[in-house]
N, C-alpha and C positions, 0 to 999 in steps of 0.2 A: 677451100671448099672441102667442107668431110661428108664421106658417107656415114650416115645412119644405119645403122643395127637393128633392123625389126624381128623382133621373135615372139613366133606366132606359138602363144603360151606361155604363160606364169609360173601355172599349177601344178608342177613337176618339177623337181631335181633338174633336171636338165638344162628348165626355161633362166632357173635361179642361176647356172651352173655357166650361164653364156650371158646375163645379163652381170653379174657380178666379176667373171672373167674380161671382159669386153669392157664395161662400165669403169672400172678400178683402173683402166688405162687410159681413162678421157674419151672414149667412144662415146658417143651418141646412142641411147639404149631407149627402143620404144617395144613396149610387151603389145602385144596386141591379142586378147582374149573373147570368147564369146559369151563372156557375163564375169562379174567382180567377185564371183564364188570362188574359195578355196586357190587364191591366184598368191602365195605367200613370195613368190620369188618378184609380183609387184611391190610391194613392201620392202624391199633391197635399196639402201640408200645411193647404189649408183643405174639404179634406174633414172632415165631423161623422162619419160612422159608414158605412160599407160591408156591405151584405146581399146574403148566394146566394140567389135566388130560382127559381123552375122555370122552365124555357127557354120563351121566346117563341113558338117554331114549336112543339117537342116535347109540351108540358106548357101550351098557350093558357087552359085552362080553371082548372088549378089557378093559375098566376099568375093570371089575374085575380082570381082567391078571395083569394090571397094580396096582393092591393094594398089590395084593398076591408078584407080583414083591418087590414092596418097600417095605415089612413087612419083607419079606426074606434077603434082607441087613441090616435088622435093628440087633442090639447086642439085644434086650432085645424087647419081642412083645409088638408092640404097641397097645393105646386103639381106638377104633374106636366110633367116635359121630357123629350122621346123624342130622342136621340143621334144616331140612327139611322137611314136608311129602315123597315127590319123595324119596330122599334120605332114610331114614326110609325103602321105600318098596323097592328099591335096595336092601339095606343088607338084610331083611328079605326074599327077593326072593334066595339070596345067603349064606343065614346064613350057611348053611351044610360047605361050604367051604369056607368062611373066617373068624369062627371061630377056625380053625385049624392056622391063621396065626397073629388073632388079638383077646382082648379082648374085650370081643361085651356084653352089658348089652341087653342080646335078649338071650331064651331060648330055648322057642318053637315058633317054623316058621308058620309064619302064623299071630303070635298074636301081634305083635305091629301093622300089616297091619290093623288088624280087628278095634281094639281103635281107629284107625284113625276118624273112625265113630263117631261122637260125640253123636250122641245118643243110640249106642251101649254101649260108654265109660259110660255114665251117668246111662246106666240102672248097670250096671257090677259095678259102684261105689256106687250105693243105695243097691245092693244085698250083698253087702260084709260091710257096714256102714259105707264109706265113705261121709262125709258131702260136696254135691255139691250142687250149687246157684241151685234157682229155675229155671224151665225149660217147656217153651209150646213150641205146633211144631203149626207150621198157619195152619198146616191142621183141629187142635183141634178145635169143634164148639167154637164159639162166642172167637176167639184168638184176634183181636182184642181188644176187651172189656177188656176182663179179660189178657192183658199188662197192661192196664189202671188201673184196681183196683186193680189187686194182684202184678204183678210186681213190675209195678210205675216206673218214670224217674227218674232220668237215668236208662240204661239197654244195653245191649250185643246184638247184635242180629248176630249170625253164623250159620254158614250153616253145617250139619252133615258130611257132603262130603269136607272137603277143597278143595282136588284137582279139583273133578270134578266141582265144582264150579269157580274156578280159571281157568281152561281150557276153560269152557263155557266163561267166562270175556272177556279171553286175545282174 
């Protein structure tokens, strides 16, 4: 009896990045996206099978019917992997009940939403001596500057927020 790989997402580096990891070891790899647009990590030859399911934001409710649905015909529970941010904050909004049908690396509800924050994540990784890059916010006096001398090029520059940054874009 194997569990099954569901990864909710194609469309991202991510989705390819656990569908190919996972797959190339004989895993069972099901993408499950909310429409066949821009899903390139379905297109991976060790993808098992690709499912349209109701959109994440649009349709929260019926997707979760429909996970719970497929987990319930499955012989052996499947793992569940979020791509994603959005994705991420579905299952953690849902964690109570679809951890009863899948196995979900998420414990307490709430805290994968919260890491989202990137500068939450960094303070939570210095407190605990996790070695993370260095880090200014441009709000910090003279940020500018001191990119230049402490930093130095090359360098990262991300926004604490994905999503709401991403929303604001699109």
């Amino acid at each position: 009896m194997e569990n099954k790989a569901v990864i909710l997402g194609s469309n991202f580096y991510t989705g390819l990045s656990i569908i190919r990891g996972l797959g190339s070891n004989g895993i069972y790899t099901v993408a499950m996206d909310h429409s066949k647009e821009n899903t390139y990590g379905a297109k991976s030859k060790y993808l098992s099978e690709q499912l349209i399911v109701p959109h994440y934001r649009k349709q929260k409710e019926e997707l979760l019917r429909y996970l719970i649905d497929y987990a319930k015909k499955q012989e052996a529970k499947p793992v569940l992997f979020p791509s994603v941010d959005p994705y991420v904050e579905f299952i953690d909004f849902y964690l109570d009940e679809l951890k009863n049908y899948y196995h979900i690396n998420m414990t307490d509800q709430g805290f994968w939403s919260s890491i989202m924050d990137k500068e939450y994540l960094h303070s939570l990784a210095t407190q605990h001596g996790v070695l993370v890059p260095e880090s200014l916010s441009p709000t910090e006096k003279g940020f500018e500057e001191r990119v230049v001398t402490e930093i130095r090029f090359p360098c990262i520059v991300k926004p604490t927020d994905s999503p709401t940054f991403v929303s604001i874009q699109s």
